[in-house]
C-alpha positions in Angstrom: -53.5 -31.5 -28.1 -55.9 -34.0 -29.3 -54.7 -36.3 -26.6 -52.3 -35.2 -23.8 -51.4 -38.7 -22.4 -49.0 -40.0 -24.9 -47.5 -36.8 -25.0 -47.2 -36.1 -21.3 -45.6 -39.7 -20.5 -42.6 -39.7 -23.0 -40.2 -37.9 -21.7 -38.6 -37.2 -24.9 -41.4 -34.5 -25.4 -40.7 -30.8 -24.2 -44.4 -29.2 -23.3 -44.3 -25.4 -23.5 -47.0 -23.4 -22.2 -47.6 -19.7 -23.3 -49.5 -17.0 -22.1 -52.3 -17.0 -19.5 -53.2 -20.3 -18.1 -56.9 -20.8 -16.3 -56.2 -22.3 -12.8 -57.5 -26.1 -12.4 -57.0 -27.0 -15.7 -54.0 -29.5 -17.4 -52.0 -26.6 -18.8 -51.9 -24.6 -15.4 -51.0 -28.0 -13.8 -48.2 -28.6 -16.1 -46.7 -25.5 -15.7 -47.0 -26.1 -11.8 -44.5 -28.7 -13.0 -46.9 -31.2 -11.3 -45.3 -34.8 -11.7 -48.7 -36.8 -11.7 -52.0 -34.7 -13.8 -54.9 -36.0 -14.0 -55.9 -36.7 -18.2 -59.3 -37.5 -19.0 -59.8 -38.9 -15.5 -56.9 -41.3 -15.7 -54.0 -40.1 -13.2 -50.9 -39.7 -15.8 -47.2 -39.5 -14.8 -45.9 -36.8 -16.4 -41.7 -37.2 -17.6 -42.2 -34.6 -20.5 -40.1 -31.5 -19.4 -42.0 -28.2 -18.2 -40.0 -25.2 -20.1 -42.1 -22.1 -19.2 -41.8 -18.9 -20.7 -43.7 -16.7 -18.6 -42.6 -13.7 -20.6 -44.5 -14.7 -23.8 -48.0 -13.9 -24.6 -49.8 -16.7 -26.7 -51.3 -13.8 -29.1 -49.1 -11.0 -28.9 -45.9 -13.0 -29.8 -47.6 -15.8 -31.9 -45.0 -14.4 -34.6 -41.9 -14.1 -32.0 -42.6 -17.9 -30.4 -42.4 -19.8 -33.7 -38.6 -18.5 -34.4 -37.7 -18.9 -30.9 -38.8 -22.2 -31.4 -37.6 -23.6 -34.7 -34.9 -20.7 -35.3 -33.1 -23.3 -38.0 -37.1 -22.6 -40.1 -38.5 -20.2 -41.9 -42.2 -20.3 -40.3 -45.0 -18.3 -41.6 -47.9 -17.2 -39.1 -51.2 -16.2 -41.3 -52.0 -12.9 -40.0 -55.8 -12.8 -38.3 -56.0 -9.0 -36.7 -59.4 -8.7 -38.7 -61.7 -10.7 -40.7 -60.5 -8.5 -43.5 -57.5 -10.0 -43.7 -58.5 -13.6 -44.0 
C-alpha cells in the first residue's frame, strides 16, 4: 500500500494479510485486529475489517489467493521461480 490511512479508515475496505508478518510493524498490528495503528506517526482508527487467513503462505499460494479472492475472474500470476523464466 502506497498509503495505508485512507485505506485503513473506510470501513468499506476488507484488509487481508497473508503469510508471515514481522512483529511491530502495521501488517502484524492489523492482523492483531488492533482498532487504533499508528500510520506514518499519525494514530489512525482502523474500521476496515481484519479477514485473516493464517493458512495461506504469501509465496507458496500466490496462484491459490487470487482465485480465492476474485473467484468470478480469470487472474493470471506471472510465474518468477527463476530468472529464466522472466
Amino acid at each position: 500500500m502506497p498509503h495505508p490511512k485512507p485505506c485503513i479508515e473506510d470501513e468499506a475496505n476488507e484488509i487481508v494479510p497473508v503469510g508471515w508478518r514481522a512483529e511491530h510493524t502495521l501488517v502484524c498490528k492489523l492482523a492483531e485486529e488492533w482498532n487504533i495503528v499508528p500510520t506514518f506517526e499519525i494514530l489512525t482508527q482502523r474500521r476496515a475489517q481484519v479477514v485473516r487467513l493464517n493458512g495461506y503462505s504469501a509465496y507458496a499460494d500466490r496462484d491459490d489467493y487470487p482465485a480465492y479472492a476474485f473467484p468470478n475472474m480469470e487472474v493470471k500470476v506471472p510465474r518468477t521461480d527463476s530468472l529464466y523464466d522472466l
